[in-house]
N, CA, C and O atoms as CSV, one atom per row, in Angstrom:
chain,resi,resn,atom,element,x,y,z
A,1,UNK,N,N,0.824,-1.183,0.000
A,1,UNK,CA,C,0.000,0.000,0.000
A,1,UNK,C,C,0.877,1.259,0.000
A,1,UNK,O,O,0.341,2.336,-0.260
A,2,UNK,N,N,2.307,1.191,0.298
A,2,UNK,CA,C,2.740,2.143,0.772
A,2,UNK,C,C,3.734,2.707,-0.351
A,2,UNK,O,O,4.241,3.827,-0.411
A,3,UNK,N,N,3.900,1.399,-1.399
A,3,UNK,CA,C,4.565,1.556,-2.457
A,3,UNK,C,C,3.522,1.864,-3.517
A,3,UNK,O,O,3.860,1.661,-4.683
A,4,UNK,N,N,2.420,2.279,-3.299
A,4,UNK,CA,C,1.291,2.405,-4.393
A,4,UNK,C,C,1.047,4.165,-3.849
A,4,UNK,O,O,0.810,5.004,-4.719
A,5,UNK,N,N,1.115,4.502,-2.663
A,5,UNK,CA,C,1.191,6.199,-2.280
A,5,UNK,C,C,2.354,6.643,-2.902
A,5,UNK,O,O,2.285,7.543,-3.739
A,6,UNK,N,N,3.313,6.176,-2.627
A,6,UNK,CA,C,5.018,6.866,-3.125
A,6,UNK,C,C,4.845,6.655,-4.949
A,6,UNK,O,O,5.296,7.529,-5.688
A,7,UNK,N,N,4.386,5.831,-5.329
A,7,UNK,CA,C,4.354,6.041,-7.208
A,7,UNK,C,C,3.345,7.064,-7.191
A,7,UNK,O,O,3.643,8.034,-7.887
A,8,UNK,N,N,2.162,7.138,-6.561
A,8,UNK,CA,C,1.150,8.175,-7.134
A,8,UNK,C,C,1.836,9.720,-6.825
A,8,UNK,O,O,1.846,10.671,-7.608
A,9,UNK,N,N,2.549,9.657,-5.090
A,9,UNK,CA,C,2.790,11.084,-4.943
A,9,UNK,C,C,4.170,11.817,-5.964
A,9,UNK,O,O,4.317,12.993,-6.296
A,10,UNK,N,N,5.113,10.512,-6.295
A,10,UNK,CA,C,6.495,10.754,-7.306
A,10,UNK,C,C,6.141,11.244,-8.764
A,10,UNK,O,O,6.724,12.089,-9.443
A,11,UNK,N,N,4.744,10.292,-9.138
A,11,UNK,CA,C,4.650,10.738,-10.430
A,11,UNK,C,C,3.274,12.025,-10.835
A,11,UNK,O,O,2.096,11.671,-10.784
A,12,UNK,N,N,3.580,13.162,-11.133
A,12,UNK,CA,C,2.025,13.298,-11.581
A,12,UNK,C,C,1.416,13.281,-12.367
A,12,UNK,O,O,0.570,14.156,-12.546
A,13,UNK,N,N,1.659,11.901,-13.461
A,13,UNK,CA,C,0.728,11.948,-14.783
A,13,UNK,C,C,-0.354,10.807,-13.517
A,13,UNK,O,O,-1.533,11.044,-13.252
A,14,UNK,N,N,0.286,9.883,-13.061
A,14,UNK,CA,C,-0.668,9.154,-11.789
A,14,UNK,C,C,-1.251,9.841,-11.326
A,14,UNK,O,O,-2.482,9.834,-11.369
A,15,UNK,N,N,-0.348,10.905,-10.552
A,15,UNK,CA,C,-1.754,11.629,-9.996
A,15,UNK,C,C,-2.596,12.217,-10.265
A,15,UNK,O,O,-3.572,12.272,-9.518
A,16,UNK,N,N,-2.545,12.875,-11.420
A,16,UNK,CA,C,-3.959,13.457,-12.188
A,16,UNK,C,C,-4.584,11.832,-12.541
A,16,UNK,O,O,-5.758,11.856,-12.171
A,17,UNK,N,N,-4.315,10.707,-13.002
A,17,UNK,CA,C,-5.089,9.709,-13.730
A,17,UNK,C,C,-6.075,9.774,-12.620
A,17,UNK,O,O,-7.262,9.838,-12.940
A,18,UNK,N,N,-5.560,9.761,-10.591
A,18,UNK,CA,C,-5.897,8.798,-9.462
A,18,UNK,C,C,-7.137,10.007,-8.941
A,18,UNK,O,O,-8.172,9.838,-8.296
A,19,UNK,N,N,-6.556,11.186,-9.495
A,19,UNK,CA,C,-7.640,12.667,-9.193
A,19,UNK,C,C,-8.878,12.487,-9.906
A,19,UNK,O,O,-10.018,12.555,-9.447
A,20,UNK,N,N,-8.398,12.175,-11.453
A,20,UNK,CA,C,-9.760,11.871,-12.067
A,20,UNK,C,C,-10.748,10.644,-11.858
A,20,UNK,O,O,-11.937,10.731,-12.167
A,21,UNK,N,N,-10.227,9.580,-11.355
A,21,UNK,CA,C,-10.904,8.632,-11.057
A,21,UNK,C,C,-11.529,8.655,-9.930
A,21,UNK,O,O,-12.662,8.177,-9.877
A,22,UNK,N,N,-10.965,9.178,-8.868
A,22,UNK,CA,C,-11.593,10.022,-7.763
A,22,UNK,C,C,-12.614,10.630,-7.465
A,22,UNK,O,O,-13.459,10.600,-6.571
A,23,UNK,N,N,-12.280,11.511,-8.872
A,23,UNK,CA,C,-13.759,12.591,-8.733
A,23,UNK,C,C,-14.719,12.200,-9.984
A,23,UNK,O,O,-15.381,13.123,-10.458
A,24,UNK,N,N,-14.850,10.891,-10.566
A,24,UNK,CA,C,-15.778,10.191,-11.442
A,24,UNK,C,C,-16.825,9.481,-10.143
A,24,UNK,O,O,-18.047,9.600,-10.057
A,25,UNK,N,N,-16.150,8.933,-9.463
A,25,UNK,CA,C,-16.609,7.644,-8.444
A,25,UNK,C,C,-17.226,9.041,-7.423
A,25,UNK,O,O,-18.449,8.991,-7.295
A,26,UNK,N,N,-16.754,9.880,-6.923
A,26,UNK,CA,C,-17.861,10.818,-6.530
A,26,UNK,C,C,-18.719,11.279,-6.967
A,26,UNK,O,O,-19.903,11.178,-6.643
A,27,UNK,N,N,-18.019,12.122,-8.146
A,27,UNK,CA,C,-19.803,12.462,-8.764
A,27,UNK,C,C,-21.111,11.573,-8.782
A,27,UNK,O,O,-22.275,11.816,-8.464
A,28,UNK,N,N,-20.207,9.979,-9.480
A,28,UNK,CA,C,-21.516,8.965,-9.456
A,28,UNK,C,C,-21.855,8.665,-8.447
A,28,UNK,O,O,-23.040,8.350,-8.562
A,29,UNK,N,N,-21.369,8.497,-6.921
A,29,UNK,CA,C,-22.316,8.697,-5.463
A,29,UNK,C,C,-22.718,9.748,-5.236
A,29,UNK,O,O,-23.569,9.795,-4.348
A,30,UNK,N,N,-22.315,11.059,-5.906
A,30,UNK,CA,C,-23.448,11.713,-5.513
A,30,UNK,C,C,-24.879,11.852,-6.278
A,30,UNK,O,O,-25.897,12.102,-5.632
A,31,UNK,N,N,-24.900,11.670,-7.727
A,31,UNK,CA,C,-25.799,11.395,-8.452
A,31,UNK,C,C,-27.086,10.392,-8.054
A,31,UNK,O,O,-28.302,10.485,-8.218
A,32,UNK,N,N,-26.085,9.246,-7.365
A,32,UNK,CA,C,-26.968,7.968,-6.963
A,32,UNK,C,C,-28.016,8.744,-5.868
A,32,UNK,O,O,-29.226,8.522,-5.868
A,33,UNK,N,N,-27.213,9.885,-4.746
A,33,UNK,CA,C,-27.587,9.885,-3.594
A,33,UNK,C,C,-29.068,10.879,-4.295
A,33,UNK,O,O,-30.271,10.672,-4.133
A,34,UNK,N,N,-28.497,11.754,-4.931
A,34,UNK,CA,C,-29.733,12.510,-5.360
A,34,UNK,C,C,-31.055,12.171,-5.883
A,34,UNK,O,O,-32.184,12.522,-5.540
A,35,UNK,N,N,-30.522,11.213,-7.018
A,35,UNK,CA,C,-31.707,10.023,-7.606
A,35,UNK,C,C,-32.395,9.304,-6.409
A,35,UNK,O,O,-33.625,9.335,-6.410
A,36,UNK,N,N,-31.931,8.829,-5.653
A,36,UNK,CA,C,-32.459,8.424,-4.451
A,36,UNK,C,C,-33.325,9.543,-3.850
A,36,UNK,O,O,-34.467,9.670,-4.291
A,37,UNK,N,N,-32.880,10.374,-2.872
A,37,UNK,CA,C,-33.819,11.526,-2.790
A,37,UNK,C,C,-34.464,12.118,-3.271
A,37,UNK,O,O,-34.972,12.989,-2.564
A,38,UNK,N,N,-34.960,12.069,-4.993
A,38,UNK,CA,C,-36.008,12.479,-5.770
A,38,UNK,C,C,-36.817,11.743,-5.506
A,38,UNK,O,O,-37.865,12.054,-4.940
A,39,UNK,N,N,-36.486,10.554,-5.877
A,39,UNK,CA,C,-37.699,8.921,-5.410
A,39,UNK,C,C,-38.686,9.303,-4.506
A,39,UNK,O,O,-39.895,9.506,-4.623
A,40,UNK,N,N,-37.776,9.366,-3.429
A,40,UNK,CA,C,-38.504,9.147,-2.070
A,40,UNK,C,C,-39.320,10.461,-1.883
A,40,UNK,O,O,-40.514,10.373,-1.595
A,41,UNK,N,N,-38.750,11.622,-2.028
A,41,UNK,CA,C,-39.222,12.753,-2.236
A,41,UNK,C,C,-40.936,12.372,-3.313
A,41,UNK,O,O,-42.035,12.162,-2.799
A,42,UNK,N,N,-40.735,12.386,-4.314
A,42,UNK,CA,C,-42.073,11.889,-5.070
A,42,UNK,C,C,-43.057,10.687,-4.506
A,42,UNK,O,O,-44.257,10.594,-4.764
A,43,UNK,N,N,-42.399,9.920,-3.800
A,43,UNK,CA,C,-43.049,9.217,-3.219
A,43,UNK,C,C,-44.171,9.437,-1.981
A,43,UNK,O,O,-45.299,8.987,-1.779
A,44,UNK,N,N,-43.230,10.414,-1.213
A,44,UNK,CA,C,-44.246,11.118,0.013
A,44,UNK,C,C,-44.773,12.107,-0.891
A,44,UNK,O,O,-45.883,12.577,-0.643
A,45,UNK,N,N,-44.157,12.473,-1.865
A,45,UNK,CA,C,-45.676,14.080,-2.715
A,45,UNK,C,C,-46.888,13.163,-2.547
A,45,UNK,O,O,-47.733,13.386,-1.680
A,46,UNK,N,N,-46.979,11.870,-3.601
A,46,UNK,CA,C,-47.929,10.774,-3.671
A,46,UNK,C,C,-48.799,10.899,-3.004
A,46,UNK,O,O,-49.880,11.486,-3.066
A,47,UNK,N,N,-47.958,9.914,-1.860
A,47,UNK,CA,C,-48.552,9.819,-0.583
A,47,UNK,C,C,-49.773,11.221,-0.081
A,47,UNK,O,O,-51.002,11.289,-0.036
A,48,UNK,N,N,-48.951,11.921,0.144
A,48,UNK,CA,C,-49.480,12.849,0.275
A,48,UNK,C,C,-51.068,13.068,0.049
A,48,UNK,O,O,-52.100,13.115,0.719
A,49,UNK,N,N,-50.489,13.215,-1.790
A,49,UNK,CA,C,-51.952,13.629,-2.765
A,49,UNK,C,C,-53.015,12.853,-2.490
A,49,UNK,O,O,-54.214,13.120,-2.411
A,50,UNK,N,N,-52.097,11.343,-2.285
A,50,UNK,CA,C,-53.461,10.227,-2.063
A,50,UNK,C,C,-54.743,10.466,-1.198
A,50,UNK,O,O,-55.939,10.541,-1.479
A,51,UNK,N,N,-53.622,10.606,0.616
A,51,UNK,CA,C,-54.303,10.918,1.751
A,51,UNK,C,C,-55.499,12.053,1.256
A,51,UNK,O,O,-56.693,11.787,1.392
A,52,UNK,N,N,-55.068,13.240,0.715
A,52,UNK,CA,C,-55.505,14.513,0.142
A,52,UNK,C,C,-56.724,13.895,-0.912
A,52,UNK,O,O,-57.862,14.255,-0.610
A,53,UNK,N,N,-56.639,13.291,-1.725
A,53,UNK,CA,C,-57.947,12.915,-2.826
A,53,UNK,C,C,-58.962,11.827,-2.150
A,53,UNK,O,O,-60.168,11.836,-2.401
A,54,UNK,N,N,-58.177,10.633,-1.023
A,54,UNK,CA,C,-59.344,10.031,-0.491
A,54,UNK,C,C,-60.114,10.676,0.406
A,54,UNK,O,O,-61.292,10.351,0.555
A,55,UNK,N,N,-59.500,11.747,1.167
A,55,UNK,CA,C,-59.920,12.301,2.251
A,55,UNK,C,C,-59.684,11.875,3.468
A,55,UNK,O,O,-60.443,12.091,4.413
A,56,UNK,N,N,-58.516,11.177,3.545
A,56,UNK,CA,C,-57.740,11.598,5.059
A,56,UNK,C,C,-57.495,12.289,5.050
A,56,UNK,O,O,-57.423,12.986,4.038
A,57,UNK,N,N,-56.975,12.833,6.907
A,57,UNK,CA,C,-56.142,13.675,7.392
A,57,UNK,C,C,-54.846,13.714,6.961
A,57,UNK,O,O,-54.138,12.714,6.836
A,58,UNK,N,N,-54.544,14.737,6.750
A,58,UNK,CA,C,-52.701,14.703,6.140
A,58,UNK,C,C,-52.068,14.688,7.683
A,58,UNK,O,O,-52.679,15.357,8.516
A,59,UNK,N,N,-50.894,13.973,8.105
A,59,UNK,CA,C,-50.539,14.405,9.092
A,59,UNK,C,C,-49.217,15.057,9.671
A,59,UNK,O,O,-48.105,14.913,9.164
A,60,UNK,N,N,-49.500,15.792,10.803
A,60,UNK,CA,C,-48.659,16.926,10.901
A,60,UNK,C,C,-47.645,16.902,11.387
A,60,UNK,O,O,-46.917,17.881,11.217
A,61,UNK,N,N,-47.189,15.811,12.167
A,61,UNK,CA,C,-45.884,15.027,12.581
A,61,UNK,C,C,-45.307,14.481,11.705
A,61,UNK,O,O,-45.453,14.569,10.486
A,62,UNK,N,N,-44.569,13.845,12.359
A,62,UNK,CA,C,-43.573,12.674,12.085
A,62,UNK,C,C,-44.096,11.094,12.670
A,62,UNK,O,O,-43.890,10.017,12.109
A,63,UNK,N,N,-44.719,11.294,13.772
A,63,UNK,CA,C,-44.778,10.295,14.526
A,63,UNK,C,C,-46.487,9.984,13.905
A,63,UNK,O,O,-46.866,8.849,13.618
A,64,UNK,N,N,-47.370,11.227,13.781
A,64,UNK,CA,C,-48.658,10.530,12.868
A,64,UNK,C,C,-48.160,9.999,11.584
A,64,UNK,O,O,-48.625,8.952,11.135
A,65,UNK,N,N,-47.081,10.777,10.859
A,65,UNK,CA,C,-47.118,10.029,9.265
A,65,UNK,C,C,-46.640,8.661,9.768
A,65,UNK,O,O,-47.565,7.849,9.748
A,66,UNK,N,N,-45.452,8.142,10.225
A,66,UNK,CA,C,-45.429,6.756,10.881
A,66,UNK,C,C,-46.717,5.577,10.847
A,66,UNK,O,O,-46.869,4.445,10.388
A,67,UNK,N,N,-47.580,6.632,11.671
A,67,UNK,CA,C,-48.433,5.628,12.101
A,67,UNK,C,C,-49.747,5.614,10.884
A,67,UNK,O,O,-50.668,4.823,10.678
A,68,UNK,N,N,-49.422,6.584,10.386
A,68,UNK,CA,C,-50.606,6.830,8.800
A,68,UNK,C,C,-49.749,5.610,8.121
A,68,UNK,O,O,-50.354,4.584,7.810
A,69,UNK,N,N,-48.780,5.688,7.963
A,69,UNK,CA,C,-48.282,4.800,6.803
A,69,UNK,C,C,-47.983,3.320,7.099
A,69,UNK,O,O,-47.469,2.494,6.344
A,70,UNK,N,N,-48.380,3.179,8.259
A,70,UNK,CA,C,-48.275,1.536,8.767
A,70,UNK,C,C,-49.649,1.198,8.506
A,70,UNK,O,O,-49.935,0.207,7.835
A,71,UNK,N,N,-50.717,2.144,9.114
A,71,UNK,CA,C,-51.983,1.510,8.823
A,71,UNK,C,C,-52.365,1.440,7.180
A,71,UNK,O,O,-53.162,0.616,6.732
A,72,UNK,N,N,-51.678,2.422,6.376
A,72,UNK,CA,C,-52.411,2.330,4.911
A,72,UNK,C,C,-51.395,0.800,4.586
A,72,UNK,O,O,-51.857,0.107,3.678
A,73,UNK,N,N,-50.195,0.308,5.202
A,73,UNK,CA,C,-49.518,-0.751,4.625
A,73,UNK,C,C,-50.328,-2.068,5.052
A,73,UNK,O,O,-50.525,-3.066,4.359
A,74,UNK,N,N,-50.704,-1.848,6.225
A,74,UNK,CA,C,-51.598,-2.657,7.058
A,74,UNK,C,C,-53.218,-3.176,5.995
A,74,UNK,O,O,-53.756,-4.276,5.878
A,75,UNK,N,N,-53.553,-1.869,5.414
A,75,UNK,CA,C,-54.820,-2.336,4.828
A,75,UNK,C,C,-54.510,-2.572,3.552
A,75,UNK,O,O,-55.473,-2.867,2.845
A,76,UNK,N,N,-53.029,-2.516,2.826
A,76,UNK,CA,C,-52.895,-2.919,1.633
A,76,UNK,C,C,-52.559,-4.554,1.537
A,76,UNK,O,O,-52.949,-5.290,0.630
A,77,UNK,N,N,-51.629,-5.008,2.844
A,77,UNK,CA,C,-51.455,-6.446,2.664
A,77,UNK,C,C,-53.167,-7.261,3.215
A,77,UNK,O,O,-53.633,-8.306,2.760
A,78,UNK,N,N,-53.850,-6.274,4.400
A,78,UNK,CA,C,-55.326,-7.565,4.081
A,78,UNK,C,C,-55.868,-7.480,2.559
A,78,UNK,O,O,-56.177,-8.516,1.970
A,79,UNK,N,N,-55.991,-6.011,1.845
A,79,UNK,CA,C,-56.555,-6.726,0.423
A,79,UNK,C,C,-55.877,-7.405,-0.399
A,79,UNK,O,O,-56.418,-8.060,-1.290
A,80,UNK,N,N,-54.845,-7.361,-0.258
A,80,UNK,CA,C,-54.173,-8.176,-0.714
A,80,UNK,C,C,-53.970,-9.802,-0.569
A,80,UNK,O,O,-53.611,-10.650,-1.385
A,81,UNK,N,N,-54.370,-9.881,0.875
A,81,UNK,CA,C,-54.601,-11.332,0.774
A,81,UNK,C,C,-55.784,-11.887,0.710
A,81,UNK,O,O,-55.938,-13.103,0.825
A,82,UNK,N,N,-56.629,-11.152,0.541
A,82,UNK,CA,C,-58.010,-11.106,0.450
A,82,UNK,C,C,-57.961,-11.633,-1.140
A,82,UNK,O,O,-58.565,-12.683,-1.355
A,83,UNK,N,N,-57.334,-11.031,-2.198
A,83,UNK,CA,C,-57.264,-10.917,-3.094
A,83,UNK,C,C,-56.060,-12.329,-3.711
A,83,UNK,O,O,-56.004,-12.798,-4.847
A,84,UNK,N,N,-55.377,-12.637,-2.706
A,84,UNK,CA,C,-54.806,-14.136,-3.117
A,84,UNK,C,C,-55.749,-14.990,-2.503
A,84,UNK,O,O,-54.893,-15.803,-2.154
A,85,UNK,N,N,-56.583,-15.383,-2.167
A,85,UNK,CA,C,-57.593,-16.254,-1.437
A,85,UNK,C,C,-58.127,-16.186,-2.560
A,85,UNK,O,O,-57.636,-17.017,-3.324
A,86,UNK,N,N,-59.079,-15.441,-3.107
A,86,UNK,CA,C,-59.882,-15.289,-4.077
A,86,UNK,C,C,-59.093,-16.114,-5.367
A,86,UNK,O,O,-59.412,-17.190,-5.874
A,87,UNK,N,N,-57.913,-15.180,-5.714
A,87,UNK,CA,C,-56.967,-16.136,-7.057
A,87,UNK,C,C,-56.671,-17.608,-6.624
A,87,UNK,O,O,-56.133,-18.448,-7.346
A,88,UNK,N,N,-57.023,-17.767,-5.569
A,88,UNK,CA,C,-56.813,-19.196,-5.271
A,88,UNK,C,C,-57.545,-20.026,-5.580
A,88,UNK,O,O,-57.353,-20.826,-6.495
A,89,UNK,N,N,-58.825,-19.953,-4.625
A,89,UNK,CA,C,-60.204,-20.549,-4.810
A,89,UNK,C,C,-60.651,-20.481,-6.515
A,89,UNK,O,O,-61.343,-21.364,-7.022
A,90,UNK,N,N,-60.261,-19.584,-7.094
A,90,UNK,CA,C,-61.083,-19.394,-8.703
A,90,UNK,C,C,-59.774,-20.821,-9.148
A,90,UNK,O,O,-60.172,-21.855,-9.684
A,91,UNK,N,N,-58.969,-20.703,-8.968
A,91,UNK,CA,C,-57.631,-21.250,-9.953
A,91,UNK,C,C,-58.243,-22.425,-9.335
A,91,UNK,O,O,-58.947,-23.022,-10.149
A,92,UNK,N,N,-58.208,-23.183,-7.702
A,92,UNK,CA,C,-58.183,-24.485,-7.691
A,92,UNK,C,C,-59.988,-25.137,-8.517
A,92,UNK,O,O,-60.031,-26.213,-9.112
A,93,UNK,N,N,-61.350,-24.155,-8.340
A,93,UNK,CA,C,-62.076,-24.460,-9.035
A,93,UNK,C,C,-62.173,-24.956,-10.782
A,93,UNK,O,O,-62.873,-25.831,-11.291
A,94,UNK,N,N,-61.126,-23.967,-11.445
A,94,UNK,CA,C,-60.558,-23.859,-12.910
A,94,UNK,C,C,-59.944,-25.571,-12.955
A,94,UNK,O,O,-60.448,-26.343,-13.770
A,95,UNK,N,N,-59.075,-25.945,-12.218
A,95,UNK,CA,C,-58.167,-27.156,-12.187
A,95,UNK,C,C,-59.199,-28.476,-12.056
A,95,UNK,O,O,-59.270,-29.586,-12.582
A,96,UNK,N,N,-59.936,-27.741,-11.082
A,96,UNK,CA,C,-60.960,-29.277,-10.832
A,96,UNK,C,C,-61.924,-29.385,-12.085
A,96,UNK,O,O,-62.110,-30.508,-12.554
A,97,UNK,N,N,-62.476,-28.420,-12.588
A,97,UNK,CA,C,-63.247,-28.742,-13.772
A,97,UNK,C,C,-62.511,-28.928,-14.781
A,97,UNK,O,O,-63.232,-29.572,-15.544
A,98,UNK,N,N,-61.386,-28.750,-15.344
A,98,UNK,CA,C,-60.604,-28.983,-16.351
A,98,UNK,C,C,-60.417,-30.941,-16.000
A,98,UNK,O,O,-60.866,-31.788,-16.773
A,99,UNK,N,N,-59.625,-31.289,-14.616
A,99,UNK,CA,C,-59.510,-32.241,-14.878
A,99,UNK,C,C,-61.119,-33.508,-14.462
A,99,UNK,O,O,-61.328,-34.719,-14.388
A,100,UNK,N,N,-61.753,-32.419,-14.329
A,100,UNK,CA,C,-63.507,-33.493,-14.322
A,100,UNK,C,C,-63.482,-33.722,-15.748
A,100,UNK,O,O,-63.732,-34.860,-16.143
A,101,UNK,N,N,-63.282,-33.035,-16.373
A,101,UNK,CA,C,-63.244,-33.170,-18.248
A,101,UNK,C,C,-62.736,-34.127,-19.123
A,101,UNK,O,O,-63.097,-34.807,-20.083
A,102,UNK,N,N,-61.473,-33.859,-18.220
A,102,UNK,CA,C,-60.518,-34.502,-18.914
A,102,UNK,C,C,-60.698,-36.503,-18.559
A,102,UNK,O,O,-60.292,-37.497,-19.162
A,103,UNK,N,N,-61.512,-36.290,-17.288
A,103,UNK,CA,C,-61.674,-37.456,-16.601
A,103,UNK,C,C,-62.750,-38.208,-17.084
A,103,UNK,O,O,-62.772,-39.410,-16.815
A,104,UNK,N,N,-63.718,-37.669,-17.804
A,104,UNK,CA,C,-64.797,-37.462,-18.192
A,104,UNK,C,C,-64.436,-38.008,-19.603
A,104,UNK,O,O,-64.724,-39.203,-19.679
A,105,UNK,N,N,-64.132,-37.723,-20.244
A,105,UNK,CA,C,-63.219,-37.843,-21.931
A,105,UNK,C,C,-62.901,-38.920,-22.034
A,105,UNK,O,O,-63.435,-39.738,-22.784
A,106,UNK,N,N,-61.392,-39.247,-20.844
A,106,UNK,CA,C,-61.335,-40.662,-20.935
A,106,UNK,C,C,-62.091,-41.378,-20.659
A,106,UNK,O,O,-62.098,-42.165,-21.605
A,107,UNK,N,N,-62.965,-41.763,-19.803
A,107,UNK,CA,C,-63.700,-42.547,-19.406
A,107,UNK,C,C,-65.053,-42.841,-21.053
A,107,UNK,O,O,-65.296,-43.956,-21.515
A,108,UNK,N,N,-65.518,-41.845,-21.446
A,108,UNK,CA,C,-66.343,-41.850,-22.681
A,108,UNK,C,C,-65.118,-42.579,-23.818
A,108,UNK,O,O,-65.553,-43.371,-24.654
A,109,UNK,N,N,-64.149,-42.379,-23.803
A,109,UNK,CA,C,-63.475,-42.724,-24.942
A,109,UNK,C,C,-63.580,-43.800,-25.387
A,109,UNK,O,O,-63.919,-44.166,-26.513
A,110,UNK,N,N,-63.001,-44.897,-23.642
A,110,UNK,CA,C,-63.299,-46.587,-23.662
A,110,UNK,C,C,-64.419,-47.212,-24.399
A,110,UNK,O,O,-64.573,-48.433,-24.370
């Protein structure tokens, strides 16, 4: 490691190469960090608008949005499983009449 400081600080076509590579790999963490904070940023606008068009309360903390956003996660996984129960029951009904058919077929074929 120590022979890789002494070539960069002896030579400076290295050290401009080790400057520019430096400040590539920053810019692109900071880019990442920003893209990230737009996200999330648009994400609570959303949020927001949602609360705002269904007619909740928007809330004025920190500690209500918390608890706003556990309960809207809360009522998205029951319809949601509400909604795999349902794809269930239709699919295993679909399977049983397909193979009554099919059971049905052979048996007429004999």
């Amino acid at each position: 490691m120590e022979s890789i400081i002494n070539l960069l600080t002896s030579n400076p076509t290295y050290m401009a190469v080790a400057v520019i590579l430096a400040l590539f790999i920053v810019v692109g963490v900071v880019k990442k960090i920003i893209k990230l904070v737009l996200f999330v940023s648009a994400i609570f606008i959303l949020y927001i608008a949602y609360l705002s068009w269904a007619g909740h309360d928007i809330p004025k903390t920190t500690a209500g949005l918390k608890e706003s956003v556990s309960e809207s996660i809360e009522s998205i996984k029951k319809s949601a499983s509400e909604s795999l129960e349902e794809v269930k029951a239709s699919a295993q009904k679909s399977v049983e009449e397909k193979v009554g058919q099919k059971v049905e077929g052979l048996f007429d074929g004999k």
